[in-house]
C-alpha positions in Angstrom: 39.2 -5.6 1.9 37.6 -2.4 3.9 34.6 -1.3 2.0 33.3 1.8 3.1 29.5 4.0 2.5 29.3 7.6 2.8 26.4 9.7 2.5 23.0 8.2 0.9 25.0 5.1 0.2 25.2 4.7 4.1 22.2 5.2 4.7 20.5 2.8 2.0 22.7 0.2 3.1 22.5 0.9 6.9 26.6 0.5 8.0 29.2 3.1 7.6 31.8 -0.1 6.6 32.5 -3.2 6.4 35.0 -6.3 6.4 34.4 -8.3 2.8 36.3 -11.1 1.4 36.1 -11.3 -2.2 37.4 -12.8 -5.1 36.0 -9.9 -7.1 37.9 -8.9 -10.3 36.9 -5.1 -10.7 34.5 -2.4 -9.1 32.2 -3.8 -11.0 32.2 -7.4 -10.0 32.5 -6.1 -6.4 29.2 -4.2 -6.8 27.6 -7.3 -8.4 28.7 -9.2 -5.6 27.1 -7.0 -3.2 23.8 -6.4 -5.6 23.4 -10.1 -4.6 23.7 -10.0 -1.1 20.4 -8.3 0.2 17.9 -5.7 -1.4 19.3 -2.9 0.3 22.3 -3.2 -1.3 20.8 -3.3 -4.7 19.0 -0.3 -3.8 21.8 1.4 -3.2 24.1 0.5 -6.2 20.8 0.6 -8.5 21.9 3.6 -10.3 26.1 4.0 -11.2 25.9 6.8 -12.6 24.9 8.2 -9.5 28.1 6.6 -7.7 32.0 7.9 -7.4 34.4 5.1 -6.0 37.7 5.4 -4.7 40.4 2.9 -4.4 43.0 3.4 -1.4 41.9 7.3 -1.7 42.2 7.6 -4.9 39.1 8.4 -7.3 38.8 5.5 -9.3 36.6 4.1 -12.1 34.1 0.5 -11.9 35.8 -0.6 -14.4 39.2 -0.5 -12.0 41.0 -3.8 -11.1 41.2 -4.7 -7.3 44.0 -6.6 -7.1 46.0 -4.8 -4.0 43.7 -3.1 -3.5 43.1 -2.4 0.5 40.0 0.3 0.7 36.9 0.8 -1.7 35.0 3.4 -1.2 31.1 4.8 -2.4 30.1 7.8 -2.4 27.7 10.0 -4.4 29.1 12.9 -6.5 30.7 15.7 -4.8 29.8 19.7 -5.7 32.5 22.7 -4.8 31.0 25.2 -2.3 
């Protein structure tokens, strides 16, 4: 699946997106997964609550199921202007 990092995330973790192959569950397991990987990955998914996913464009929760799913994406919380 194409994960994708926009904003702070991106920056934290140093790549706008990437490839992954995972046998991840939910959100959640796929941010566990990627916790593991490197410190600048748990820097980045330190705090949740400070984190909006989306699944295939669609605003999603961590507690979503990825089966079929194509595209994740993190991204902080967005405010109107």
């Amino acid at each position: 699946m194409d994960v994708l990092y926009f904003a702070w995330v991106r920056e934290r973790i140093g790549l706008p997106r990437e490839r992954i192959d995972t046998d991840a569950a939910t959100v959640a397991d796929l941010v566990e997964e990627l916790r593991g990987r490197e410190d600048r990955y748990a820097a980045a998914f330190a705090d949740l609550s400070a984190l909006r996913v989306a699944l295939d464009q669609e605003l999603g929760d961590f507690d979503a199921p990825l089966a079929g799913v194509r595209e994740v994406a993190f991204f902080p919380p967005m405010t109107g202007g």
